[in-house]
C-alpha positions in Angstrom: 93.1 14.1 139.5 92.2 15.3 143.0 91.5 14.5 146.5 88.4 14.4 148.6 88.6 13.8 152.3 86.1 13.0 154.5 86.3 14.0 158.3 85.0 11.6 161.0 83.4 13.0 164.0 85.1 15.6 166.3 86.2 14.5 169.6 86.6 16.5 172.4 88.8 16.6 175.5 89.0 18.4 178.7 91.5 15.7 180.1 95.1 17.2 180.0 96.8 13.5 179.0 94.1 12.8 176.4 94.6 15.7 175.0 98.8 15.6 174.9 98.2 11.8 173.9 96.5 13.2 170.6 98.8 16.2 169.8 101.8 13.9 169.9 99.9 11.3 167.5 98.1 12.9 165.2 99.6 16.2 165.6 98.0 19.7 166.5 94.1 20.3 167.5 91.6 23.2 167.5 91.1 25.1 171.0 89.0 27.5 172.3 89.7 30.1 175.2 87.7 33.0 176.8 90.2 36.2 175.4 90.3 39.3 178.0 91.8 42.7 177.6 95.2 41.7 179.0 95.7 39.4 175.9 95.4 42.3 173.3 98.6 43.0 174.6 100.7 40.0 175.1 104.3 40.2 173.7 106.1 37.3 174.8 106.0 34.2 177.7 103.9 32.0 179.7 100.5 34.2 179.3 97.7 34.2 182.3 94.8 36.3 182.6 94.9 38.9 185.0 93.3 42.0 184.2 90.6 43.5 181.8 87.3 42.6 180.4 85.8 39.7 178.9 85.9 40.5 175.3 84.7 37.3 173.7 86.1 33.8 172.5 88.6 32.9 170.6 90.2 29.4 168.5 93.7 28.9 168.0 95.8 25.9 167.1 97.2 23.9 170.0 100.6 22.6 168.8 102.4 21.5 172.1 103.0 21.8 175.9 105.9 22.3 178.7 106.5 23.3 182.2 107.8 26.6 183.3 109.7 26.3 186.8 107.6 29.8 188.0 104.8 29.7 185.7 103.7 26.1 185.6 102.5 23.9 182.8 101.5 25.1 179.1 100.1 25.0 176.4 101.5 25.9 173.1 99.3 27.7 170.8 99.5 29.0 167.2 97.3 32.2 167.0 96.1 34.0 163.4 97.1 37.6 164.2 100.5 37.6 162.7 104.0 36.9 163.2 104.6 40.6 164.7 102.3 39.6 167.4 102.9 37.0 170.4 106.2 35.5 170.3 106.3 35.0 166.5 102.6 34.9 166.0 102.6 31.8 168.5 101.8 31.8 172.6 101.7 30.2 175.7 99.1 30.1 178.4 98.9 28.7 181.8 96.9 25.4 181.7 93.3 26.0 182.9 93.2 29.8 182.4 90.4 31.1 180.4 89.0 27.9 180.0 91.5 26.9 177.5 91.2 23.0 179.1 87.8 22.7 178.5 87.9 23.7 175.0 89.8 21.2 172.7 88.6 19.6 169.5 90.1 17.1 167.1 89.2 15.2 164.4 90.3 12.1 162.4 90.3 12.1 158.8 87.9 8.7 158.0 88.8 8.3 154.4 90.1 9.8 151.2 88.4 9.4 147.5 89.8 10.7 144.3 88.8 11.9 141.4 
């Protein structure tokens, strides 16, 4: 016996609350950020772009937030590229760089049916 489940329809934020409110009940959401040359080449804390070309977009897993005292408020992001890459295959960036605000999906799972 299995599981189907059916997804409602996807919401999107651009509103910083909104989107914390979700994370912390339902847990993490899809994003979407403009990726530059820098990124390539991240290895560790509060990531902001700052130099390099546009190289195309890119969607992570948004898992969490926190302030930095110098860099400001984050988010927390799970990326696909490893754990030798990032800071354990996850990151943070800057809130509002590359767009990363005005890029977040959820979704609700509506209902289950088995079989």
């Amino acid at each position: 016996m299995g599981k189907l489940y059916y997804a409602g329809e996807p919401a999107y934020s651009t509103d910083n609350t909104q989107t914390m409110q979700e994370i912390q009940t339902n847990g993490p959401i899809e994003a979407a950020f403009m990726v530059y040359e820098d990124f390539l080449h991240y290895g560790g804390g509060i990531y902001k772009h700052g130099s390099g070309d546009f190289l195309g977009g890119h969607a992570v897993k948004c898992i969490g937030w926190g302030t930095d005292p110098d860099a400001g408020d984050y988010w927390i992001m799970a990326n696909s590229w490893g754990e030798s890459w990032g800071e354990n295959g996850f990151f943070r960036i800057v809130k509002g760089d590359c767009e990363v605000d005005d890029q977040m999906t959820f979704d609700h799972v509506e209902k289950t049916a088995s079989f």
